[in-house]
LUMMARMAR-717752 format. One record per residue (C-alpha): residue number from 1; chain; z, x, y. Coordinates in steps of 0.5 Angstrom, whole numbers, always signed. Example, Ala and Ser with C-alpha at 12.3 -4.5 7.8 and 13.67 -1.06 7.14 Angstrom:
2
atom k 1&c A&Z +16&X +25&Y -9
atom k 2&c A&Z +14&X +27&Y -2
//
This chain:
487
atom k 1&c A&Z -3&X -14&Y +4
atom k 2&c A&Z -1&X -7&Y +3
atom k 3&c A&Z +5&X -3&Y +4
atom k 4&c A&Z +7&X +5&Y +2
atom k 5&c A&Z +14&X +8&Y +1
atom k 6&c A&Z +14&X +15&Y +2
atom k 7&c A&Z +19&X +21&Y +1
atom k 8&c A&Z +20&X +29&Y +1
atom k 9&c A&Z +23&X +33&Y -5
atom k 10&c A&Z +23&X +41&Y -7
atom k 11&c A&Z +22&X +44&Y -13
atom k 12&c A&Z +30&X +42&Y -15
atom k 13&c A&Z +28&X +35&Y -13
atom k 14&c A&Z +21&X +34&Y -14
atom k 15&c A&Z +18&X +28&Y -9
atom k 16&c A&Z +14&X +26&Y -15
atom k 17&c A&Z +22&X +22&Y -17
atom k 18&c A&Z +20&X +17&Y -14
atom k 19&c A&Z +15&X +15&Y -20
atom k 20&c A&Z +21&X +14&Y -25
atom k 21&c A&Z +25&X +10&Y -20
atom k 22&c A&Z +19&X +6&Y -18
atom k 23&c A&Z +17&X +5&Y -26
atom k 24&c A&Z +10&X +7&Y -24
atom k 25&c A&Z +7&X +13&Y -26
atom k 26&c A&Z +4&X +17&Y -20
atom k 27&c A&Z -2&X +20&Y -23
atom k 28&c A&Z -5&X +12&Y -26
atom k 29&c A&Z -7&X +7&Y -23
atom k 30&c A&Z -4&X +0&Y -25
atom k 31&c A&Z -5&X -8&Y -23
atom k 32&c A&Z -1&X -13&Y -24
atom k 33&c A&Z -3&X -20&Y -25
atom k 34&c A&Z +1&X -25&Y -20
atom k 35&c A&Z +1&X -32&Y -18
atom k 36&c A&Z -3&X -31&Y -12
atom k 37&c A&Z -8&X -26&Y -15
atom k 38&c A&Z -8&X -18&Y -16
atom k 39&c A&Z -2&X -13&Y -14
atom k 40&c A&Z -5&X -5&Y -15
atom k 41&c A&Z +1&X +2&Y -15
atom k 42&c A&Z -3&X +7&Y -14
atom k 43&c A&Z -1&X +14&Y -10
atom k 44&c A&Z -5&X +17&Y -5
atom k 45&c A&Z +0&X +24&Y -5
atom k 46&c A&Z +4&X +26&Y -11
atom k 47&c A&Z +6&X +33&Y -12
atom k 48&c A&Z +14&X +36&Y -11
atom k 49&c A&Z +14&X +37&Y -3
atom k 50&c A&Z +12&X +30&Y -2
atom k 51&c A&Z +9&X +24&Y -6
atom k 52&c A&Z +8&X +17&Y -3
atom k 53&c A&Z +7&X +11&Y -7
atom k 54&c A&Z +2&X +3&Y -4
atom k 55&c A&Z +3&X -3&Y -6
atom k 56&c A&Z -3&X -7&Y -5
atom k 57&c A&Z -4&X -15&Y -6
atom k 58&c A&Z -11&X -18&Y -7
atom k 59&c A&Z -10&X -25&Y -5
atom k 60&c A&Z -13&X -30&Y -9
atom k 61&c A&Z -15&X -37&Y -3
atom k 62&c A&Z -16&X -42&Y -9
atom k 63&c A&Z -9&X -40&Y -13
atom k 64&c A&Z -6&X -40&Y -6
atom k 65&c A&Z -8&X -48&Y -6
atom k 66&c A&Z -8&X -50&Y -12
atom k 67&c A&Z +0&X -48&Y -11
atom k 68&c A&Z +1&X -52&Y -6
atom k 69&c A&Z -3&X -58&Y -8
atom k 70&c A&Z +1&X -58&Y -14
atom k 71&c A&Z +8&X -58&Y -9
atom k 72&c A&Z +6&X -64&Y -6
atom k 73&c A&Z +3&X -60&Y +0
atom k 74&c A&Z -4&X -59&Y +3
atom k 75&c A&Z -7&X -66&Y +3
atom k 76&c A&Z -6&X -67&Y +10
atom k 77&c A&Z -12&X -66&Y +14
atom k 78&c A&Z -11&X -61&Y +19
atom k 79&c A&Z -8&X -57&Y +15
atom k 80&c A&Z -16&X -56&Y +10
atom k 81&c A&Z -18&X -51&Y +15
atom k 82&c A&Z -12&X -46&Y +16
atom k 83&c A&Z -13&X -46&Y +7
atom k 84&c A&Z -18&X -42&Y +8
atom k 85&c A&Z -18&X -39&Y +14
atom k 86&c A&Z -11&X -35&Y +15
atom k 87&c A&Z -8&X -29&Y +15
atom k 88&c A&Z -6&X -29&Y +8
atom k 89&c A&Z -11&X -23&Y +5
atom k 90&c A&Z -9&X -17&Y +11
atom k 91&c A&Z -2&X -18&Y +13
atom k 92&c A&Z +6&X -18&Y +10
atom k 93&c A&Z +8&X -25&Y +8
atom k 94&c A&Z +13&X -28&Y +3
atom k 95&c A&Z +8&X -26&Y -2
atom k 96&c A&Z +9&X -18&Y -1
atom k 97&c A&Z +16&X -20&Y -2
atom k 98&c A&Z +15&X -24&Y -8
atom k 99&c A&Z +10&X -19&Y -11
atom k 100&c A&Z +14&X -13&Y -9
atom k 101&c A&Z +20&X -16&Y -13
atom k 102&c A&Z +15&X -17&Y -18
atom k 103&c A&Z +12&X -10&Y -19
atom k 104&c A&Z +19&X -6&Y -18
atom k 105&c A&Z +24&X -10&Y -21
atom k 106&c A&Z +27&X -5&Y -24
atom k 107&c A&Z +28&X +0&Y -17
atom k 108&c A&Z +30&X -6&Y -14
atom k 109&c A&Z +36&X -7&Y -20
atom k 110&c A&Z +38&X +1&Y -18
atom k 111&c A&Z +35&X +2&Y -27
atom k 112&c A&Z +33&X +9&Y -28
atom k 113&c A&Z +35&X +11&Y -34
atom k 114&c A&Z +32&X +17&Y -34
atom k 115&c A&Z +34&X +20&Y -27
atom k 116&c A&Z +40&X +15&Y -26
atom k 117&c A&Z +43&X +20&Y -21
atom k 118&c A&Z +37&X +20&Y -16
atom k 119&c A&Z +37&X +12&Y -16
atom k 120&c A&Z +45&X +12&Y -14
atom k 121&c A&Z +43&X +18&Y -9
atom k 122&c A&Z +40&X +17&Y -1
atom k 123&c A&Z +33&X +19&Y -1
atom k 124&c A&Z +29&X +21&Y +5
atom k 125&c A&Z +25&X +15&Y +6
atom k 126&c A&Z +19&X +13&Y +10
atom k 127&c A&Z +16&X +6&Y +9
atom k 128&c A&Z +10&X +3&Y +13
atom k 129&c A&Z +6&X -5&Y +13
atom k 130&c A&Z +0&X -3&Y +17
atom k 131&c A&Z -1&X -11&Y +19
atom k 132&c A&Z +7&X -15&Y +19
atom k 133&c A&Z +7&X -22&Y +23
atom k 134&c A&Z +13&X -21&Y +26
atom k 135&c A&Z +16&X -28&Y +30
atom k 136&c A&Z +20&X -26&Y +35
atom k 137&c A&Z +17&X -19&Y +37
atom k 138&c A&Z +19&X -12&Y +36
atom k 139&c A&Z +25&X -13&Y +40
atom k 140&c A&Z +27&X -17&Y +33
atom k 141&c A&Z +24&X -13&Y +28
atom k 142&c A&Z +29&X -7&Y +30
atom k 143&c A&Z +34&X -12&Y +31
atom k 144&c A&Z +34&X -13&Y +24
atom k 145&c A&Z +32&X -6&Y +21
atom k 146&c A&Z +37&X -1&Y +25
atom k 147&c A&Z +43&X -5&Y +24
atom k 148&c A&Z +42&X -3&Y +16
atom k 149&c A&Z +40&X +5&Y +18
atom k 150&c A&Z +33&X +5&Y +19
atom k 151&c A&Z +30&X +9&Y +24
atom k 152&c A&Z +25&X +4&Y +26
atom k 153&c A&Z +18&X +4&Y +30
atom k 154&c A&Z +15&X -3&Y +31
atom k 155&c A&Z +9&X -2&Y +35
atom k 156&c A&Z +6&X -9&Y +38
atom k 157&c A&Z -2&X -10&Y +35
atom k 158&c A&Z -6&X -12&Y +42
atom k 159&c A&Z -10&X -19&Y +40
atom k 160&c A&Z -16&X -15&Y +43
atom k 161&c A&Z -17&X -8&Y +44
atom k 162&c A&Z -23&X -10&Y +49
atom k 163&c A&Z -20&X -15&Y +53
atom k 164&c A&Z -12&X -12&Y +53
atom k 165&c A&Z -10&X -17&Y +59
atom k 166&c A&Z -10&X -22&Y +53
atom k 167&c A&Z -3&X -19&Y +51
atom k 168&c A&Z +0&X -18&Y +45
atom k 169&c A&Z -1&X -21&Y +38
atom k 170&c A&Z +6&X -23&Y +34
atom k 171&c A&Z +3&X -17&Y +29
atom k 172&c A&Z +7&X -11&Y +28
atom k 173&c A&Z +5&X -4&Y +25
atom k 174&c A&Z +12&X -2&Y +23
atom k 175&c A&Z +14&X +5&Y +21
atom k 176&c A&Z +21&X +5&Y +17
atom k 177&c A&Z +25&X +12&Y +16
atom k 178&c A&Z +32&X +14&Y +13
atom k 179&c A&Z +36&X +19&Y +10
atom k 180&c A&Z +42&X +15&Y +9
atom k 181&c A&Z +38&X +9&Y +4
atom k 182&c A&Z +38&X +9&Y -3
atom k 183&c A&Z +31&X +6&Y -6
atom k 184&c A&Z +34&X +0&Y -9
atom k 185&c A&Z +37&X -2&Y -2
atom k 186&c A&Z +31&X +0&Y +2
atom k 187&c A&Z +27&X -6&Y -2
atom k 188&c A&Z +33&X -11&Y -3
atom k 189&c A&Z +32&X -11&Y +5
atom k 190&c A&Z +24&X -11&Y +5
atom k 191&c A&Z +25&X -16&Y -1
atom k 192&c A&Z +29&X -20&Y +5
atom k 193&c A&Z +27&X -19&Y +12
atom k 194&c A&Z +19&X -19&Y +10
atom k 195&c A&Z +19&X -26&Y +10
atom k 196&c A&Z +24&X -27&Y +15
atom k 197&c A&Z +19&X -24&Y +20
atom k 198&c A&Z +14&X -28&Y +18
atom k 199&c A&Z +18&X -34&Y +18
atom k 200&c A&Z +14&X -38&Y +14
atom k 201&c A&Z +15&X -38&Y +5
atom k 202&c A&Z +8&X -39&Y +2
atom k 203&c A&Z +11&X -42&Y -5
atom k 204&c A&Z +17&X -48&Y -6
atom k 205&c A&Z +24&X -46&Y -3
atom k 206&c A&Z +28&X -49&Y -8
atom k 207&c A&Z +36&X -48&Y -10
atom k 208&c A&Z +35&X -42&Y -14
atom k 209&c A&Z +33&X -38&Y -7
atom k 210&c A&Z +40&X -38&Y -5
atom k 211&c A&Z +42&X -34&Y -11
atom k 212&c A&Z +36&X -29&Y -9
atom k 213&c A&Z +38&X -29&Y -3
atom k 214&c A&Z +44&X -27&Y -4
atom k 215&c A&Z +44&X -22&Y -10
atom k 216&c A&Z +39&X -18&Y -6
atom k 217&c A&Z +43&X -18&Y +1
atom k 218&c A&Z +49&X -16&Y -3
atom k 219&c A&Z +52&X -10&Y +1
atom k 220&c A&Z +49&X -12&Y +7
atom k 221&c A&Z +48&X -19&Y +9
atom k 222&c A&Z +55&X -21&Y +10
atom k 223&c A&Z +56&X -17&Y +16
atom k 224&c A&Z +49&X -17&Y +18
atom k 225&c A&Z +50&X -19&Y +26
atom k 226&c A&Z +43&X -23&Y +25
atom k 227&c A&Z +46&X -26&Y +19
atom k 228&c A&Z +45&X -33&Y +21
atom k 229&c A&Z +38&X -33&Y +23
atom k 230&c A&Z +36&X -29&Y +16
atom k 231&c A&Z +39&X -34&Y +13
atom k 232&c A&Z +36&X -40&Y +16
atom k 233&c A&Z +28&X -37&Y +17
atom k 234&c A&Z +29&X -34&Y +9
atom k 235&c A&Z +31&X -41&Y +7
atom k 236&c A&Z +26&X -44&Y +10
atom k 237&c A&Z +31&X -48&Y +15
atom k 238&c A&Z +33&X -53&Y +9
atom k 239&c A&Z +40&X -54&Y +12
atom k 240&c A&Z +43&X -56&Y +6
atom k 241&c A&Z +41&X -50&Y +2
atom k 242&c A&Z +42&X -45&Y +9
atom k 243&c A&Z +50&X -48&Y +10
atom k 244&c A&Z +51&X -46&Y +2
atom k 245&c A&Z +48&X -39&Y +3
atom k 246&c A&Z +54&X -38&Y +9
atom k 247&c A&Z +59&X -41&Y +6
atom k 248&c A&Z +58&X -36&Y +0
atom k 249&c A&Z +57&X -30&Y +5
atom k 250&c A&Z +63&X -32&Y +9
atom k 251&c A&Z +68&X -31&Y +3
atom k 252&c A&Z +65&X -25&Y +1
atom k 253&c A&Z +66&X -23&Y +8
atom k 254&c A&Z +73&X -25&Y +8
atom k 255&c A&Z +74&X -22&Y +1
atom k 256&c A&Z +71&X -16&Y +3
atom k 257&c A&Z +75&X -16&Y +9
atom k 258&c A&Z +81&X -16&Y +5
atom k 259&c A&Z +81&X -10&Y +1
atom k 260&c A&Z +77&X -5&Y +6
atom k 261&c A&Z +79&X -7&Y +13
atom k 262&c A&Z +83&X -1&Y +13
atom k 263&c A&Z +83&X +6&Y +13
atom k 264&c A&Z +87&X +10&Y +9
atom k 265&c A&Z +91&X +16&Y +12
atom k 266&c A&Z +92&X +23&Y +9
atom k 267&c A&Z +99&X +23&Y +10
atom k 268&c A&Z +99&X +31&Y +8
atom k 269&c A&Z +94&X +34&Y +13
atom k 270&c A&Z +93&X +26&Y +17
atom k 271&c A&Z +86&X +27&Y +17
atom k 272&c A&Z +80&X +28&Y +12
atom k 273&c A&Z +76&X +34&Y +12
atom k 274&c A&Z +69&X +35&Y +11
atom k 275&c A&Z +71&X +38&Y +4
atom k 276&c A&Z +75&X +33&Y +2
atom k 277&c A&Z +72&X +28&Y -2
atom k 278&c A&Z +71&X +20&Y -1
atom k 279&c A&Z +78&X +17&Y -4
atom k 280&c A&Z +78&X +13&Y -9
atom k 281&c A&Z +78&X +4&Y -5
atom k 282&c A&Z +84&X +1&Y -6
atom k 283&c A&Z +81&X -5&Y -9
atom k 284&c A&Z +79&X -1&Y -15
atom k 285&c A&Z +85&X +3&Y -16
atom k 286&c A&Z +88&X -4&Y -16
atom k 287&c A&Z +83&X -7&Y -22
atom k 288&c A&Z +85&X +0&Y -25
atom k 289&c A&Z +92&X -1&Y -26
atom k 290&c A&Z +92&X -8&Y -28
atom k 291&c A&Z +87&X -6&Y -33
atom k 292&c A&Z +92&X +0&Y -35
atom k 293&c A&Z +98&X -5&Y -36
atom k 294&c A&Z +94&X -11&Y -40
atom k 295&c A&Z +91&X -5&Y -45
atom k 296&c A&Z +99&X -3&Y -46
atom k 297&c A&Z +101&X -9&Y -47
atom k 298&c A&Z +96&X -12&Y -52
atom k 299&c A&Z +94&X -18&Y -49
atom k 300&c A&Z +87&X -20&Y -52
atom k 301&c A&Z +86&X -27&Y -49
atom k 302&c A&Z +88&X -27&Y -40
atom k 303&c A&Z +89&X -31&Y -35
atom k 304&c A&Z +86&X -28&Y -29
atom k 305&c A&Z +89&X -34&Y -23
atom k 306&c A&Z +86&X -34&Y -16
atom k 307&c A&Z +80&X -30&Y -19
atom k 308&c A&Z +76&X -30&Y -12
atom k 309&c A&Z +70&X -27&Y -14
atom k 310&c A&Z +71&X -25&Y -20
atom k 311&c A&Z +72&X -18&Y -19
atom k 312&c A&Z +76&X -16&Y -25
atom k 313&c A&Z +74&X -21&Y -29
atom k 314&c A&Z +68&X -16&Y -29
atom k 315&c A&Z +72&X -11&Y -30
atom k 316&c A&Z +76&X -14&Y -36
atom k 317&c A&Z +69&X -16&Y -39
atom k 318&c A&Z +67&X -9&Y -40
atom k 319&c A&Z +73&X -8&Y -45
atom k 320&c A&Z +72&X -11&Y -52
atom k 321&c A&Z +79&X -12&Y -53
atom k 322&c A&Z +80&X -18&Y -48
atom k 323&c A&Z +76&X -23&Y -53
atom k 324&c A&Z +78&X -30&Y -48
atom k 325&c A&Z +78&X -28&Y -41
atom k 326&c A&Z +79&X -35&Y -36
atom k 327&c A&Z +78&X -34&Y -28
atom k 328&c A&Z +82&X -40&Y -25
atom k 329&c A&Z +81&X -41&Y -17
atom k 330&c A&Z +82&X -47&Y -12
atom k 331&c A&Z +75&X -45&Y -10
atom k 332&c A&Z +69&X -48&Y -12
atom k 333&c A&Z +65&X -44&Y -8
atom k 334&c A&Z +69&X -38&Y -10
atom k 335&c A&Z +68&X -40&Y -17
atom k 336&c A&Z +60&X -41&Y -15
atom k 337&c A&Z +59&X -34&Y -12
atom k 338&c A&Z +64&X -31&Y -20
atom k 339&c A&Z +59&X -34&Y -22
atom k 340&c A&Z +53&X -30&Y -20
atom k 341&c A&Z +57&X -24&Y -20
atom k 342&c A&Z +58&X -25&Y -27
atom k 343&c A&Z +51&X -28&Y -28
atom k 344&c A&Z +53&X -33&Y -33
atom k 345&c A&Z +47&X -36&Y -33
atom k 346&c A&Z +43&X -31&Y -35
atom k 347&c A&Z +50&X -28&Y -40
atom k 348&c A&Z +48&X -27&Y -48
atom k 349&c A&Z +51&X -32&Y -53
atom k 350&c A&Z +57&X -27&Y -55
atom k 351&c A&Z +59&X -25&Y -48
atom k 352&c A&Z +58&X -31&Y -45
atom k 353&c A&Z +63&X -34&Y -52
atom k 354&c A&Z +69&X -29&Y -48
atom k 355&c A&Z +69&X -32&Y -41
atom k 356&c A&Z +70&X -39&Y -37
atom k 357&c A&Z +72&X -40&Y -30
atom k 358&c A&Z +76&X -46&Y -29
atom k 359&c A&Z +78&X -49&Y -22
atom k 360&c A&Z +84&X -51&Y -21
atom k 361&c A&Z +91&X -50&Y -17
atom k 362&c A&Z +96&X -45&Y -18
atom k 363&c A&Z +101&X -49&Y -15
atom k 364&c A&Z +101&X -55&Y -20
atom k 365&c A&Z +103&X -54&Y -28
atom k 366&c A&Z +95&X -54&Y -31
atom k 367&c A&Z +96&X -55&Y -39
atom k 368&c A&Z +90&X -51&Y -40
atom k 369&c A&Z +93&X -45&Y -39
atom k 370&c A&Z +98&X -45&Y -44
atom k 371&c A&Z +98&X -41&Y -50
atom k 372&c A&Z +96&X -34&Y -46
atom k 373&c A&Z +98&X -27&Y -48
atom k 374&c A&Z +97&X -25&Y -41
atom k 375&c A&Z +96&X -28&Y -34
atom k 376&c A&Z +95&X -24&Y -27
atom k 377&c A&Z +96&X -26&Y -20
atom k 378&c A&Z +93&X -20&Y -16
atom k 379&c A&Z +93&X -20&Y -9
atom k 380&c A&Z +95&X -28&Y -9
atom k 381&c A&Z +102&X -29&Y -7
atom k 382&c A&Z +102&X -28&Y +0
atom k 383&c A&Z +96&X -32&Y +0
atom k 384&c A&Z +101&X -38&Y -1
atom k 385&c A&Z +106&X -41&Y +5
atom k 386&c A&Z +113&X -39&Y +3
atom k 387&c A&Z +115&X -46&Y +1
atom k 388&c A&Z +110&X -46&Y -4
atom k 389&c A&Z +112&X -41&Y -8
atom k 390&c A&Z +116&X -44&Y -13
atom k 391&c A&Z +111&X -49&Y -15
atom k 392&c A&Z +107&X -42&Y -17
atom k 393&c A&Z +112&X -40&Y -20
atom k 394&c A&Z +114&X -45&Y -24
atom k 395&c A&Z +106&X -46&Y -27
atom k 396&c A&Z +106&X -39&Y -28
atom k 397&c A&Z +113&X -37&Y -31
atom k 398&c A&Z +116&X -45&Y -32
atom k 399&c A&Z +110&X -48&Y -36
atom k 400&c A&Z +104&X -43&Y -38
atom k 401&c A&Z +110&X -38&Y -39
atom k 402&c A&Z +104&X -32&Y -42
atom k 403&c A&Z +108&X -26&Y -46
atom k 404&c A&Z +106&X -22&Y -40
atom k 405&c A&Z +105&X -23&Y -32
atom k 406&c A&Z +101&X -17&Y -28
atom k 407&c A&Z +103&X -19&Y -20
atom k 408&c A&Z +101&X -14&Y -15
atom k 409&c A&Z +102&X -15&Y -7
atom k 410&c A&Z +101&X -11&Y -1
atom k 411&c A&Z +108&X -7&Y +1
atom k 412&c A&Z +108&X -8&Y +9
atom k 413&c A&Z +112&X -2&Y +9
atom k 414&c A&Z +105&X +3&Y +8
atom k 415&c A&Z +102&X -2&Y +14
atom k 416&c A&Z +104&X +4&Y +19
atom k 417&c A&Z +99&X +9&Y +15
atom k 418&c A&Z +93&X +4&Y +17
atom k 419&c A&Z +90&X +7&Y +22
atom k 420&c A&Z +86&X +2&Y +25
atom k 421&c A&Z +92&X -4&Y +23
atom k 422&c A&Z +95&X -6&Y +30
atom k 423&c A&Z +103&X -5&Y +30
atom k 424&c A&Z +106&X -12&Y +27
atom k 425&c A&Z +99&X -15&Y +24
atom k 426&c A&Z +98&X -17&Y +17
atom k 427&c A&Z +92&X -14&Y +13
atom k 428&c A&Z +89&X -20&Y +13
atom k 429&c A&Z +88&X -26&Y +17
atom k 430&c A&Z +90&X -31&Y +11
atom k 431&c A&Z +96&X -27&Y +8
atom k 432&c A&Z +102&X -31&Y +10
atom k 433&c A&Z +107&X -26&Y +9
atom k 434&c A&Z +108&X -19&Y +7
atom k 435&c A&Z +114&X -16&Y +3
atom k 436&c A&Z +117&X -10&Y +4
atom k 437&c A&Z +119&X -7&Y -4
atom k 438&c A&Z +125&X -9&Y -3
atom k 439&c A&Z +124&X -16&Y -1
atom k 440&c A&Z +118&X -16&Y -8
atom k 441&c A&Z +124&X -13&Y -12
atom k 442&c A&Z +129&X -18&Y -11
atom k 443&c A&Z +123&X -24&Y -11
atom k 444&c A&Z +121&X -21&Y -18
atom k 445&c A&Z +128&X -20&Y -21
atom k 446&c A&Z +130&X -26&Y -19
atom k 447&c A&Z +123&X -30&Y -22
atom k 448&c A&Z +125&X -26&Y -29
atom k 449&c A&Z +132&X -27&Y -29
atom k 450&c A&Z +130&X -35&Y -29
atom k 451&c A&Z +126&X -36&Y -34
atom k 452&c A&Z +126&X -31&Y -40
atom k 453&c A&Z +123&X -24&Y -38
atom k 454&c A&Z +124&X -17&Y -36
atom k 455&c A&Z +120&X -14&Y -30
atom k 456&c A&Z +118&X -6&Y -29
atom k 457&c A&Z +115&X -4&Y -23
atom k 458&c A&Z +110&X +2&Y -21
atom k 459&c A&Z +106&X +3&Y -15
atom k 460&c A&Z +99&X +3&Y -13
atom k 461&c A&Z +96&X +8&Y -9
atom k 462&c A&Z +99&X +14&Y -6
atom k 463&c A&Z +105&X +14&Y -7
atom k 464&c A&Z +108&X +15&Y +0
atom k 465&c A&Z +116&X +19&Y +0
atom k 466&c A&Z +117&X +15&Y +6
atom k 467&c A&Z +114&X +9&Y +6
atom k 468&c A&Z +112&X +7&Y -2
atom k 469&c A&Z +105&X +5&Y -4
atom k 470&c A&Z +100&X +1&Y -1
atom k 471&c A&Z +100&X -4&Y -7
atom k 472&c A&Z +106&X -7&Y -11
atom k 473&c A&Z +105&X -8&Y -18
atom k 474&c A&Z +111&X -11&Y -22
atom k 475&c A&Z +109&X -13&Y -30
atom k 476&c A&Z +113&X -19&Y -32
atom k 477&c A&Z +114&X -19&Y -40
atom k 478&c A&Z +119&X -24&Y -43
atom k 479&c A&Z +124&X -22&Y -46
atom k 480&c A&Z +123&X -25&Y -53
atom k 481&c A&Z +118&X -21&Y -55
atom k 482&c A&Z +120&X -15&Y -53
atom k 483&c A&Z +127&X -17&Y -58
atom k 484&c A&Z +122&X -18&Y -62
atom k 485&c A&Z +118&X -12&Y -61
atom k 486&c A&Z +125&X -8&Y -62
atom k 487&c A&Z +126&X -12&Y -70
//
């Protein structure tokens, strides 16, 4: 099996790069033992203009079948030829993919200490598989490729040069370019769709395949068009495995949809110009001004309630001072994809010791939440039908009572600055209500005054003269604290 990566420099940003992104250094030639057999790095070229990088994989037959009788497979009869006589020594399978993450591991984790700004940057990409099985053709190799920036040329391999009438082998020569990828994101798609095409895993499909599966699709696979089929061929077709992989999709899609559906509008010149830079997401903005107002308030143990994904409480644990970090979710599956976010399994003892995900219902009172310096509820609320709300807000504010609450909220005001937002719809399919800022402001002084805090207010987003913010933020603190502060 053989695959090169490509790409083009000058004296400024040499070529030869792409040895420290890849970890390999091109003037070596270096092997690495695999489960099934002997991957080679080797660089056929290397100087500044241009500089290209080969993974070769030598299969080992007998390792192949000593692997498969150790899962309970190759027993059957007719299966003892097809052990031996096979594609697997020249054509891109699942063992490239496995061998490619094994090889790369770093490149694909985006790891480069010594040039970090060429891993975070596109580079002029050039990758090419001289031998790929590809069921369902070139139709379905571009299919799966153009959707995610790449130029593609996938070239059917005739069954006999000879005898052309025979037609077409289900063998591609694929050529990929791009100027738009990085090298991480390149190989989490190789890592992806190599077995995809193949459509035939050569080791166990065990659970742990569905955390692969979405660690490397992150960023892409959500929105991929070719999303269900992906996942079901890189499973192997296990439905149980494959309607856990979509439903963990589905709420990233939807979470993402929540935060970047739509566009932000320059309200001074009402467009962007080419000289300006890209605007800060208002996700981020989000998590920065909750980070803000808890650092201010001197909270060390926090209540993240509806922690979704688990967004902020990555971002809270990149902070020292917040020593016990809870999520809390209805959501199991939400809970399930926090956790790979965060990567629990694989967390150090003592940042492990700051962080827990709990399930639970916000709209009932839960004693394990008592006791909190701080709790926030970020983009939650709207989330409730409105005769809930008094339930939440009793749990919180009634029976958890931390010393301070964080709650933001969209301002359906600035819903007029979204450009691609249709006049009358909410930002979200999920979202039950939006408030204007009075509406959140008479809420809010109406919650504090019923059970012993002060509020403040500050916006989030720019900060429109018209029509406010894009994002509310009101900061709960109560009110015997802050007496207390005062003496």
């Amino acid at each position: 099996m053989f695959l090169t990566i490509s790409t083009s420099g000058d004296a400024a940003d040499p070529a030869t790069d792409l040895g420290y992104l890849l970890h390999k250094h091109p003037g070596k030639v270096q092997r690495f033992s695999t489960s099934y057999g002997t991957a080679h790095v080797f660089y056929p070229e290397a100087d500044d203009a241009r500089c290209t990088a080969a993974l070769l994989l030598e299969t080992d037959p007998a390792a192949l079948i000593r692997r498969a009788k150790g899962k309970g497979r190759g027993g059957a009869p007719d299966a003892a030829l097809a052990q031996y006589v096979n594609d697997r020594p020249y054509a891109a399978s699942s063992l490239l993919a496995v061998a490619l993450s094994g090889v790369f591991s770093s490149a694909i984790r985006g790891v480069c200490a010594a040039r970090p700004e060429r891993a975070a940057a596109p580079l002029p990409l050039r990758i090419e598989v001289p031998a790929l099985p590809a069921r369902g053709g070139a139709a379905l190799v571009r299919r799966l490729f153009e959707p995610l920036g790449w130029t593609v040329d996938a070239e059917p391999v005739p069954l006999d040069t000879e005898f052309p009438q025979w037609g077409d082998s289900r063998y591609v020569r694929l050529v990929l370019e791009s100027e738009t990828l990085t090298l991480a994101a390149a190989l989490r798609h190789l890592y992806v769709l190599l077995p995809v095409l193949d459509d035939a895993k050569h080791y166990w499909v065990s659970a742990d395949e569905v955390d692969k599966l979405l660690r490397a699709g992150e960023g892409w696979l959500p929105g991929h068009p070719e999303q269900q089929l992906i996942t079901s061929r890189y499973l192997s077709r296990r439905w149980s495995l494959t309607r856990q992989a979509r439903e963990a999709l589905e709420l990233v899609r939807l979470a993402e949809a929540d935060d970047s559906e739509v566009e932000e509008i320059d309200n001074a010149v009402g467009e962007e110009t080419e000289a300006e830079e890209k605007p800060t997401p208002l996700a981020v903005r989000r998590r920065e001004a909750i980070v803000t107002a808890l650092r201010a308030s001197g909270a060390a143990r926090v209540l993240d309630l509806g922690c979704g994904q688990g967004q902020l409480v990555q971002e809270l644990l990149k902070d020292a001072r917040f020593t016990e970090i809870v999520g809390v979710d209805v959501s199991v599956r939400a809970l399930t994809i926090a956790s790979r976010r965060l990567k629990l399994d694989r967390m150090g003892e003592r940042q492990a010791s700051r962080v827990r995900l709990v399930q639970g219902s916000l709209a009932y009172t839960d004693k394990r939440l008592k006791g909190y310096d701080a709790a926030v509820l970020s983009e939650v609320i709207e989330h409730l039908d409105l005769p809930r709300l008094p339930a939440l807000e009793y749990a919180v504010f009634g029976h958890a009572r931390p010393r301070t609450v964080v709650v933001t909220t969209p301002n359906v005001e600035y819903n007029v600055r979204w450009e691609t937002l249709p006049a009358g719809h909410v930002r979200h399919g999920d979202h039950r209500f939006e408030w204007t800022r009075a509406e959140f402001r008479d809420w809010a002084a109406t919650v504090a005054e019923r059970h012993g805090y002060d509020v403040e207010f500050a916006p989030v987003g720019p900060d429109d003269p018209e029509v406010g913010p894009p994002t509310q933020l009101a900061l709960f603190t109560r009110t015997t604290e802050k007496e207390a502060k005062a003496a």
